[in-house]
Every structure is written in structure tokens, then in C-alpha cells.
RODREN-813773 format. One line per 2 residues: number of its first residue (from 1); their letters; for each residue x, y, z of N, C-alpha, C, CB. Coordinates in Angstrom, 1 decimal, decimal comma. Glycine has a CB too. Example, Ala and Ser with C-alpha at 12.3 -4.5 7.8 and 13.67 -1.06 7.14 Angstrom:
1) AS) 13,2/-5,7/7,8/12,3/-4,5/7,8/13,2/-3,3/7,8/11,3/-4,5/9,0; 12,8/-2,2/7,1/13,7/-1,1/7,1/12,9/0,0/7,9/14,1/-0,6/5,7
This chain:
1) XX) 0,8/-1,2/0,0/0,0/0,0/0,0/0,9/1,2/0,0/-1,0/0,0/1,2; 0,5/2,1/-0,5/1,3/3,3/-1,1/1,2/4,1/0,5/0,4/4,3/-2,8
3) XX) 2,2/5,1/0,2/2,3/5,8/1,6/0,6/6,8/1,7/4,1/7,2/1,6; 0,3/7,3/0,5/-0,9/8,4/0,8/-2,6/7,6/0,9/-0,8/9,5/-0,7
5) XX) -2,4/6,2/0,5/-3,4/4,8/1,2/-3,6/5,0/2,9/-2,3/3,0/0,9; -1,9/4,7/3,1/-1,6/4,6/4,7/-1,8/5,6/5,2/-0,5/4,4/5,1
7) XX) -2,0/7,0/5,0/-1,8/8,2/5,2/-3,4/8,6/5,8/-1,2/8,9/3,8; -4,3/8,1/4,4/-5,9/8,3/4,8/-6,5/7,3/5,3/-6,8/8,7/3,7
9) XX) -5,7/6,3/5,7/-6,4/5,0/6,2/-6,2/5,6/8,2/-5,1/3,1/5,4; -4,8/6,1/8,3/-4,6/6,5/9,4/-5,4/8,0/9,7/-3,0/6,7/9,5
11) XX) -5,9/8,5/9,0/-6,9/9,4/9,4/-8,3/8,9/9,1/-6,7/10,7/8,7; -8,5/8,0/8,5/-9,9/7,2/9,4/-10,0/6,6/10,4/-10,4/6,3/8,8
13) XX) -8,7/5,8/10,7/-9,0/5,2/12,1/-9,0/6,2/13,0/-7,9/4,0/12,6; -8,4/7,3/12,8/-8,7/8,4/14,0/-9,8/9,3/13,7/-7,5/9,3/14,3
15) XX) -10,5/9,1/12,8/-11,8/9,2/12,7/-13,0/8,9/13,2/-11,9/9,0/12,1; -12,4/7,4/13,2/-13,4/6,4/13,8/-13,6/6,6/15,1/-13,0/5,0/13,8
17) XX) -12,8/6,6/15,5/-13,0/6,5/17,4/-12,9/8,1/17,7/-11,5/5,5/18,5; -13,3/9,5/17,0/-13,2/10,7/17,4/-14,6/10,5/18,0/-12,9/11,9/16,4
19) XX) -14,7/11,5/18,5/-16,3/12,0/19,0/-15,8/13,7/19,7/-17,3/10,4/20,7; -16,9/14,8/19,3/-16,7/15,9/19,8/-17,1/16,1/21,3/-17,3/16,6/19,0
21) XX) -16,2/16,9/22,1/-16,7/17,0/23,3/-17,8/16,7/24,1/-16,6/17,7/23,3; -18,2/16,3/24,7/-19,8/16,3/25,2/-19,8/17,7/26,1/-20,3/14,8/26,2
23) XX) -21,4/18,1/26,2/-21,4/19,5/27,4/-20,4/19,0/28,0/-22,9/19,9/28,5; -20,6/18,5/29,1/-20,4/18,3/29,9/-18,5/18,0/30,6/-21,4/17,5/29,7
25) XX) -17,9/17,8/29,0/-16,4/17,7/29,0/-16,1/18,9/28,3/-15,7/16,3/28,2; -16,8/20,3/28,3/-16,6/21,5/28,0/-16,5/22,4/29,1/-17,5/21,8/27,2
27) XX) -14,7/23,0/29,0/-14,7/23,7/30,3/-16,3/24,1/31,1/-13,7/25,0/30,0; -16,4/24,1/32,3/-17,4/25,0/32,8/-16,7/26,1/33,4/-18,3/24,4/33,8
29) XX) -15,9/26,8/33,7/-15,3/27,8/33,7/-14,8/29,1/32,8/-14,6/27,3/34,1; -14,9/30,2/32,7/-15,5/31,3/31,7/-13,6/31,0/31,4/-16,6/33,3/32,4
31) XX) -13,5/31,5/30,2/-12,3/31,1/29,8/-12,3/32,8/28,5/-12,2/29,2/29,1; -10,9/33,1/28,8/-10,4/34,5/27,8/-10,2/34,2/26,3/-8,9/35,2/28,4
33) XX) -10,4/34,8/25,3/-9,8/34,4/24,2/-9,3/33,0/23,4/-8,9/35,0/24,5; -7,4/33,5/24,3/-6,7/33,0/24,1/-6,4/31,1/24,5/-6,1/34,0/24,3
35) XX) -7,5/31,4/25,6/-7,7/29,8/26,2/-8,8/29,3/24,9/-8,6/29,8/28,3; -9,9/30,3/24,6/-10,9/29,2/23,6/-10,6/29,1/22,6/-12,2/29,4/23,3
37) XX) -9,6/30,0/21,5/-8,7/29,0/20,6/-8,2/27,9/20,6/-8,0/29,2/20,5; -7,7/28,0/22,2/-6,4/26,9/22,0/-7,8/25,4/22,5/-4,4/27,4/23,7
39) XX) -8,8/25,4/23,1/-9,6/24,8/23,5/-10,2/24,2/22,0/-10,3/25,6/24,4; -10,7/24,9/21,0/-11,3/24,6/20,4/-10,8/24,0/19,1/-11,9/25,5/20,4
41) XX) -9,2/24,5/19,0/-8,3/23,6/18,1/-7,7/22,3/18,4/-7,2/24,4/17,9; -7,5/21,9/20,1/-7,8/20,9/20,1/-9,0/19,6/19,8/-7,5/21,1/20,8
43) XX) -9,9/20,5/19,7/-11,1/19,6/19,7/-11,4/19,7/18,6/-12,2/19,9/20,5; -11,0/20,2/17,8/-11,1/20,4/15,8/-10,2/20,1/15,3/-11,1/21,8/15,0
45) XX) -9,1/19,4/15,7/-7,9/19,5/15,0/-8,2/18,2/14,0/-6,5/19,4/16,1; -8,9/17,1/14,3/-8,8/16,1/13,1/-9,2/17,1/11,8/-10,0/14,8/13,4
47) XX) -10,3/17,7/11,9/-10,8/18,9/10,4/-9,9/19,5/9,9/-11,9/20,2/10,6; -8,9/19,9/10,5/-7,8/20,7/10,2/-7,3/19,9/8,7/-6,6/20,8/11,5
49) XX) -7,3/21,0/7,5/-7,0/20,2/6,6/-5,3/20,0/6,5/-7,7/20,6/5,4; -4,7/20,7/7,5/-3,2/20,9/7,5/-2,8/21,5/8,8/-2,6/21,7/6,2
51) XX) -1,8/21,0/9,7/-1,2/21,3/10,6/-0,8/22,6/10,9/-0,5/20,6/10,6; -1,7/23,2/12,0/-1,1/24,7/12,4/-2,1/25,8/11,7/0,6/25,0/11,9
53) XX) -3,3/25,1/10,6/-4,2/25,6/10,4/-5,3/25,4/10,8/-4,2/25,7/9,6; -5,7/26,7/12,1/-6,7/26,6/12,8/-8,3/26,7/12,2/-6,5/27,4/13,7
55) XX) -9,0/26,1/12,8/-10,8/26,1/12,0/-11,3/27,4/12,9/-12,2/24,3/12,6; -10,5/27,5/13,8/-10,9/29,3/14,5/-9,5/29,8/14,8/-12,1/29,3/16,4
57) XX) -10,1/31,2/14,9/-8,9/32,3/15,3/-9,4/32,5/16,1/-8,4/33,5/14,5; -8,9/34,0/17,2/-9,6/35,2/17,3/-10,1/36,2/16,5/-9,0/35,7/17,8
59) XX) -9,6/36,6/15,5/-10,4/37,4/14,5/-11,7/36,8/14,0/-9,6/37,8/13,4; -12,2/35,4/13,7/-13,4/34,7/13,7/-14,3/35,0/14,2/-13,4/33,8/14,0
61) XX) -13,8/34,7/16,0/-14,7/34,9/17,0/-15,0/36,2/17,2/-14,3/34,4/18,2; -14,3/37,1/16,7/-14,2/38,6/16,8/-16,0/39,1/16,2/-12,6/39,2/15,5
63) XX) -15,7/38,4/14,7/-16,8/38,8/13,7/-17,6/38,0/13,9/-16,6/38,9/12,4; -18,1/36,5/14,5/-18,8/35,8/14,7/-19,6/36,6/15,9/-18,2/34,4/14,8
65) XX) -19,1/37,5/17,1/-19,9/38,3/17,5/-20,4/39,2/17,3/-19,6/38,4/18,1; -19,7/39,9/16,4/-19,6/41,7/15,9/-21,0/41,0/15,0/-17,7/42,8/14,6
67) XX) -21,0/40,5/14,1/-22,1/39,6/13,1/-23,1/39,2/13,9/-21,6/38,1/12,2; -23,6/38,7/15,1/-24,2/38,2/16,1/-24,7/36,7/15,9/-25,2/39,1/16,4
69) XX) -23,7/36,0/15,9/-23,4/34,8/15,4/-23,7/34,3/16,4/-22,3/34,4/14,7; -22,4/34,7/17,6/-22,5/34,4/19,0/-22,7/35,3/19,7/-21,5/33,8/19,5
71) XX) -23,1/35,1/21,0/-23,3/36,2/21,8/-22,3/36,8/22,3/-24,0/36,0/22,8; -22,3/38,2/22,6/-21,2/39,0/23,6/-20,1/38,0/24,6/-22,1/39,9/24,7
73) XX) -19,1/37,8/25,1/-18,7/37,5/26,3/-18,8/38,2/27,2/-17,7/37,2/26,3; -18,7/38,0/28,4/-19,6/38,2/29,8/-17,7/38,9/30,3/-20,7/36,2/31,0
75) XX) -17,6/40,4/30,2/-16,7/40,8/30,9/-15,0/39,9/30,2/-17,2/40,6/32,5; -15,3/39,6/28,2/-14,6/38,8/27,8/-14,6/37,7/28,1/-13,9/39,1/27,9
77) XX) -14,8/37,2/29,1/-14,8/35,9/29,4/-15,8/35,2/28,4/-15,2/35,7/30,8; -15,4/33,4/27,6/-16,7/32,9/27,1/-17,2/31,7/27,8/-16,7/32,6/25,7
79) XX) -18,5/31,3/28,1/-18,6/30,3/29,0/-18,9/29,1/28,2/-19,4/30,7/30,0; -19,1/28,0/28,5/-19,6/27,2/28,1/-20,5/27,0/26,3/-20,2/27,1/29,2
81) XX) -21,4/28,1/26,5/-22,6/28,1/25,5/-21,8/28,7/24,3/-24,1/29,1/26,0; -20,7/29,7/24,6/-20,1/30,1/23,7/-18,9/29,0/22,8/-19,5/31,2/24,3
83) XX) -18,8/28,2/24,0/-17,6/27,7/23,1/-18,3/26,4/22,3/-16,2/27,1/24,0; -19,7/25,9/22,8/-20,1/24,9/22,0/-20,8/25,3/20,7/-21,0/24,2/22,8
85) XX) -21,2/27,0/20,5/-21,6/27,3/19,6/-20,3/27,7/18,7/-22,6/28,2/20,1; -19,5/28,1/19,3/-17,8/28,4/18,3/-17,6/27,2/17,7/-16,2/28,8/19,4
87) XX) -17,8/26,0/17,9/-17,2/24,9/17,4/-18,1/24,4/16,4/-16,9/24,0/18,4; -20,0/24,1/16,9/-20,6/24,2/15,7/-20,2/25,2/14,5/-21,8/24,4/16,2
89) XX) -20,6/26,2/14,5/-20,0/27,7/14,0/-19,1/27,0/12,8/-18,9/28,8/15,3; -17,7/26,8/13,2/-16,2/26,4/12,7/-16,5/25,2/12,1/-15,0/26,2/13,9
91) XX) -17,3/24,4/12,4/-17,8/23,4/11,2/-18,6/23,4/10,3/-18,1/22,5/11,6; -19,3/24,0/10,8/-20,9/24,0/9,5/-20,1/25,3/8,7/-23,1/24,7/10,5
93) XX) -19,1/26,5/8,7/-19,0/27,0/8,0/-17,8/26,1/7,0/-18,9/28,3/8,4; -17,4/24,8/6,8/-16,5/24,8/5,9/-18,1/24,5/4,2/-15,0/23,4/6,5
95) XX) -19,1/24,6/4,8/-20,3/23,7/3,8/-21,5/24,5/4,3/-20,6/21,9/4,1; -21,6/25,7/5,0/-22,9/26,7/4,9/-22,3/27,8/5,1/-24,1/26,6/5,8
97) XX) -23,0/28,9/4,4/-23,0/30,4/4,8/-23,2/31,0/6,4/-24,2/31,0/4,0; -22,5/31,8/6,6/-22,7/32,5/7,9/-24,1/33,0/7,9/-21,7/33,8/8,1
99) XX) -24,4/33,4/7,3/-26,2/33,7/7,3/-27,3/32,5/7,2/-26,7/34,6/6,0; -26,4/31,5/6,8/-27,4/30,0/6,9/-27,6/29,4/8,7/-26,3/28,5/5,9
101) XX) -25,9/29,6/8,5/-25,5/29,1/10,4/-26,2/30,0/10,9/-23,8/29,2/11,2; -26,5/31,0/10,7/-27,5/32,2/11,7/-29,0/31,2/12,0/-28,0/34,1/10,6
103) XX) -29,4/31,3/11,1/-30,4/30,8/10,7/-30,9/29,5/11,5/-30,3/30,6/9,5; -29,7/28,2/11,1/-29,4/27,3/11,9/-29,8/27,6/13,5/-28,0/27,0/11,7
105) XX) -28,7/28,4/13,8/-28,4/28,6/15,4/-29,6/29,3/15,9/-26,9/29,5/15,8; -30,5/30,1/15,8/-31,5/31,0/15,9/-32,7/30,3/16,3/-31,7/31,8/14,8
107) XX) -33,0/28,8/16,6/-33,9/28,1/17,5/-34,2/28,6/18,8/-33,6/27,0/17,7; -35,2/28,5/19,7/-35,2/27,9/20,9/-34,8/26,8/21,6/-35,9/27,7/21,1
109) XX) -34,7/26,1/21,5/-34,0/25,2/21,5/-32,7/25,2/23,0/-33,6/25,3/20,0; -32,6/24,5/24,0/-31,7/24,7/25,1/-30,2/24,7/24,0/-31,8/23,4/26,5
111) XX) -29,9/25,5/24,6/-28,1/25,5/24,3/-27,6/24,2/24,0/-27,0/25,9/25,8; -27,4/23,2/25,8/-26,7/22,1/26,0/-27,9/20,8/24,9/-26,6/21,8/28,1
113) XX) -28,9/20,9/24,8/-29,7/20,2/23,7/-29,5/20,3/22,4/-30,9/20,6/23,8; -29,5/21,4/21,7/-28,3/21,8/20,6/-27,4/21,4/20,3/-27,8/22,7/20,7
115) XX) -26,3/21,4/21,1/-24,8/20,9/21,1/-25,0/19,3/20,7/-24,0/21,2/22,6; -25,6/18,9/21,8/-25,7/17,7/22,2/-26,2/16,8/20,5/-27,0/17,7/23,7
117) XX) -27,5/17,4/20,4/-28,1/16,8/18,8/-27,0/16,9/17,6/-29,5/17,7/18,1; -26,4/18,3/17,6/-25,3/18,8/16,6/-23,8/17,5/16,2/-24,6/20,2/17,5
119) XX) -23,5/17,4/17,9/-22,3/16,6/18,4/-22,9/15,2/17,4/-22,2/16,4/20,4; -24,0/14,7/18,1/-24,3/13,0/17,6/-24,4/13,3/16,5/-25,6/12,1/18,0
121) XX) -25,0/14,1/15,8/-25,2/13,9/14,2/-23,7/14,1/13,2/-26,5/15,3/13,7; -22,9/15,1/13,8/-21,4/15,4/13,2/-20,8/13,9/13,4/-20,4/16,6/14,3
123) XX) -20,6/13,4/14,8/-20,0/11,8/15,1/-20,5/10,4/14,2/-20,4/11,4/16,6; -21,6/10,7/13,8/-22,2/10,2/13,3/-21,8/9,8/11,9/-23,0/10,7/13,5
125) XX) -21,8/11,4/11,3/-21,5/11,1/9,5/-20,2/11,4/9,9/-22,3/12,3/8,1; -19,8/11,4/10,6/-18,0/11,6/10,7/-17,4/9,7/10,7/-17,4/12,7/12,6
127) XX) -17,8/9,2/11,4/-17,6/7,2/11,5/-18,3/6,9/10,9/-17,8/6,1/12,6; -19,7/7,0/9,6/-19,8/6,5/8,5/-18,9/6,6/7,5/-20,7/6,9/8,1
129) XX) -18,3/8,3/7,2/-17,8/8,1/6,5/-16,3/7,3/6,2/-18,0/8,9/6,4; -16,1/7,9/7,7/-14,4/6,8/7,8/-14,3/5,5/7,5/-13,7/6,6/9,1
131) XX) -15,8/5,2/7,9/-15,4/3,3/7,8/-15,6/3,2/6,1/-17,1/1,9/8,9; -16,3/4,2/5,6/-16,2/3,8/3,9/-14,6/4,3/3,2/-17,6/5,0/2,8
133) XX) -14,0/5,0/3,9/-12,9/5,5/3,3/-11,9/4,2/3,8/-12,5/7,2/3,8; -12,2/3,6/5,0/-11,1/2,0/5,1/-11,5/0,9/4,5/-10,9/1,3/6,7
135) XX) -12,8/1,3/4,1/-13,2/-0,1/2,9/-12,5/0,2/1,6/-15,0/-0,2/2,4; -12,7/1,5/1,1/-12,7/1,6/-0,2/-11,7/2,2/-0,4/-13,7/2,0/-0,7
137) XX) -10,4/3,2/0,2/-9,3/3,4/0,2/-8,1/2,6/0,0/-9,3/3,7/1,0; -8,5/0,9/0,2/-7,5/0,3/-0,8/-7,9/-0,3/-2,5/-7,0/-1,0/0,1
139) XX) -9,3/-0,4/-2,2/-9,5/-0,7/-3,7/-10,2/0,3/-4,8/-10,2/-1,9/-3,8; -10,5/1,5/-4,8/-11,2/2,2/-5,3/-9,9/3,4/-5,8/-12,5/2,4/-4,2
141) XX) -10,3/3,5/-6,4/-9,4/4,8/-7,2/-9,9/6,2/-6,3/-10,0/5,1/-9,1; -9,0/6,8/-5,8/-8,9/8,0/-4,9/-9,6/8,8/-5,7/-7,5/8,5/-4,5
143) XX) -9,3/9,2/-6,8/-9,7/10,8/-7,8/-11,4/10,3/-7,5/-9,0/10,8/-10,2; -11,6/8,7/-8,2/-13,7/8,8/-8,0/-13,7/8,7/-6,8/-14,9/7,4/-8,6
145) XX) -13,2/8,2/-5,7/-13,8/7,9/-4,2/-13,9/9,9/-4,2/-12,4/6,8/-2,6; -13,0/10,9/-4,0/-13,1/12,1/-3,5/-14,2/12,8/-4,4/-11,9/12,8/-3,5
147) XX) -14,5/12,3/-5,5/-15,4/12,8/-6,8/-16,8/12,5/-5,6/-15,3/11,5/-8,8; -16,8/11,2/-5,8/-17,9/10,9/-5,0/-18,3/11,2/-3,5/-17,8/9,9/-5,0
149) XX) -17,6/11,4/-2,8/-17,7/12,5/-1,6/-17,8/13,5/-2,2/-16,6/12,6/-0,6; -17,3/14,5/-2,9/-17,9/15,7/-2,9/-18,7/16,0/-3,2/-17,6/16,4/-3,3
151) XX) -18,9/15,1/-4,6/-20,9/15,2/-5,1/-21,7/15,1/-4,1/-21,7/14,0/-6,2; -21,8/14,1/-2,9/-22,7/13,8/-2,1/-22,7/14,8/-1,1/-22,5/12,7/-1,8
153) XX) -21,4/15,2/-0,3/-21,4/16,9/0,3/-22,1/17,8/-0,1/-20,3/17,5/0,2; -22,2/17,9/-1,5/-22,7/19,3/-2,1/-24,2/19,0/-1,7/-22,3/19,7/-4,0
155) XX) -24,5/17,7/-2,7/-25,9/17,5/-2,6/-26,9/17,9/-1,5/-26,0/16,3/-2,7; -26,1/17,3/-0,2/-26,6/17,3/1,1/-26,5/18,9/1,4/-25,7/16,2/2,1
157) XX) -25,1/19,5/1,2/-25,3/21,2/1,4/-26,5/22,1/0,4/-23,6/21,8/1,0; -26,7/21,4/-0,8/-27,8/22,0/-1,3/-29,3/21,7/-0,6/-27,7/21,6/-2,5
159) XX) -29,5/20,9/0,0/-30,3/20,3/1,0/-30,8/21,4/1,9/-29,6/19,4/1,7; -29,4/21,2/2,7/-29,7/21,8/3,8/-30,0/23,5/4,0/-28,7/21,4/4,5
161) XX) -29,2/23,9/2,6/-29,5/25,2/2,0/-31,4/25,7/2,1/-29,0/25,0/0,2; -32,2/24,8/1,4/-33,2/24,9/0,8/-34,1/24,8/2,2/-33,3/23,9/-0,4
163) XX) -33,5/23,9/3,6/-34,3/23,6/4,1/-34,0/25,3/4,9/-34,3/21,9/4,7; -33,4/25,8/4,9/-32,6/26,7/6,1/-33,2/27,9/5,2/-30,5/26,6/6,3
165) XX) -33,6/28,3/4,1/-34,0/29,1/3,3/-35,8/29,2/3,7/-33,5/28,6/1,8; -36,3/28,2/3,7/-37,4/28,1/4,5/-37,7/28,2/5,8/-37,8/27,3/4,2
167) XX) -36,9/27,9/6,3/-36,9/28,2/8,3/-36,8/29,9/7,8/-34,9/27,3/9,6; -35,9/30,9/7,5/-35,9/32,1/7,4/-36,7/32,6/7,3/-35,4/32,4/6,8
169) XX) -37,5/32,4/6,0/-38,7/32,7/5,3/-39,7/32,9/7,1/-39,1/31,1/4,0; -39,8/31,6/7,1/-40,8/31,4/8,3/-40,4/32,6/9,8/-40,5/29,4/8,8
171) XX) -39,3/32,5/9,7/-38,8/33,2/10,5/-39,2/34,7/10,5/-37,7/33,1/10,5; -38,7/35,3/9,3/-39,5/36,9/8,7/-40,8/36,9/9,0/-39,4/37,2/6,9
173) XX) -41,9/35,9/8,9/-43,0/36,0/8,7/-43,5/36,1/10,0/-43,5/35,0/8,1; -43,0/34,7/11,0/-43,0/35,6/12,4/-43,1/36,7/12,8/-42,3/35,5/13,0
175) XX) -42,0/37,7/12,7/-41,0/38,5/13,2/-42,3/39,7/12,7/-39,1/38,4/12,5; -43,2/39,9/11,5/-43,6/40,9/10,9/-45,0/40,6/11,5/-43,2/41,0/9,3
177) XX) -45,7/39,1/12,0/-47,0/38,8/12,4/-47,0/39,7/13,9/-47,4/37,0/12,6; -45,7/39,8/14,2/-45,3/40,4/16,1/-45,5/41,6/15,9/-43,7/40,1/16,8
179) X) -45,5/42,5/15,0/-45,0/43,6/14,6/-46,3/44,4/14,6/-44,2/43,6/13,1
């Protein structure tokens, strides 16, 4: 097997057994900045498509608030709700718009209930997909296996587009029945 076989075969098995934080293994302690970078790049780092490139900055979180993506920090500090929403955030934007993720995030819905549904469903298509990339990573031609993951990414991002375009919709309509 060729070194770049072994290469993505070793980033499926650590695929396989990832799973994103739970609440509950998310600091509970209000943390500055520079602690929820470094927090949230550990816990993102498999997505990292290359080493030392983070899925968040500070300038992110900067505009993810200024945008009202996430809420204010409490005297800078972010607690808990912030950092589970930073991490959704940093994933759903490599395959939705910041005004989609608005949209997304803009339920009722409890915080820790949120995360929690988000978490299983990411873990989820994250160890489906790996176990197809250790099936088919030694016999399948790389160029169609990635052909074929991306068609199906898009598909599903066009999806989720259409469904998130209608939650809006619905949303305006609210917002103007209150009015």
C-alpha cells in the first residue's frame, strides 16, 4: 500500500473513534480568548486540513460576535454556550453560509440540547464516512472515491440550503405577524 493509502487510512481510524466533546467535557469555567482558541483547536484538530491551520482564530470569534453569530462574552470571558456554539459555527461554515448558520443557530431550542443533537449527528456522519474511506481506500481509485464524496457533500449542502431558506422565510413571517 502506497504511503498516501496509509496516510488516509490513518486518518480514518482516527476518525473512527473521534467523537466531539460532550457539554459536559466542556470547560465549565468562563475562559479569555486566548484559552478558547487553543480549546477549540484541540477539539477540531482532526478537520484541520493541514497542521497549524486553525478552524478558529480570534479574529473569527471577533466577527462571529460583531455579526451576532454568538453572543457577547460576559466581561470577555466565554462560557460554556459560547464555546459549544464556536465549534458548531467552525464546522458548519466549511459547507454553509454565515447567514445560513445564523439561521441554523437562531432556535429555541436549550443550548446544552443543541450541542448535544449537533455533536451526535457530526460523530455520526463523521464514522460513516471513515469506515467507507477503510473499505474503499484500498481498492477504489482515490480521484472517483473524492469525486464521490464531494458530489454527495454538495448535494446534502444543497439540501440543507433549501431547508434553512425556508426556516428564514418562516422566521421573517413571524417576526412581521409580532410587529
Amino acid at each position: 500500500m502506497d504511503e498516501k493509502r496509509m496516510d488516509l487510512k490513518a486518518w480514518a481510524a482516527a476518525a473512527e473513534n473521534y467523537a466531539l466533546p460532550s457539554w459536559d467535557a466542556l470547560p465549565s469555567i468562563p475562559l479569555y480568548m486566548d484559552q478558547v482558541t487553543m480549546v477549540t483547536g484541540q477539539a477540531l484538530a482532526l478537520f484541520e486540513r493541514e497542521e497549524k491551520q486553525n478552524l478558529l482564530t480570534s479574529s473569527m470569534v471577533n466577527n462571529y460576535v460583531k455579526n451576532g453569530v454568538v453572543e457577547h462574552p460576559v466581561h470577555k470571558k466565554y462560557m460554556r454556550e459560547h464555546l459549544a456554539k464556536l465549534m458548531m459555527v467552525s464546522l458548519l461554515k466549511q459547507v454553509l453560509s454565515i447567514q445560513d448558520i445564523s439561521v441554523l443557530l437562531s432556535g429555541e431550542e436549550a443550548a446544552e440540547q443543541f450541542y448535544a443533537d449537533f455533536a451526535a449527528a457530526q460523530d455520526s456522519a463523521l464514522h460513516e464516512t471513515a469506515a467507507l474511506l477503510q473499505t474503499d481506500c484500498e481498492q477504489t481509485d482515490l480521484r472517483a472515491l473524492a469525486l464521490r464524496l464531494a458530489a454527495e457533500a454538495n448535494a446534502r449542502r444543497a439540501v440543507s440550503e433549501r431547508i434553512l431558506m425556508a426556516l428564514s422565510k418562516e422566521q421573517k413571517n413571524t417576526e412581521k405577524t409580532k410587529k
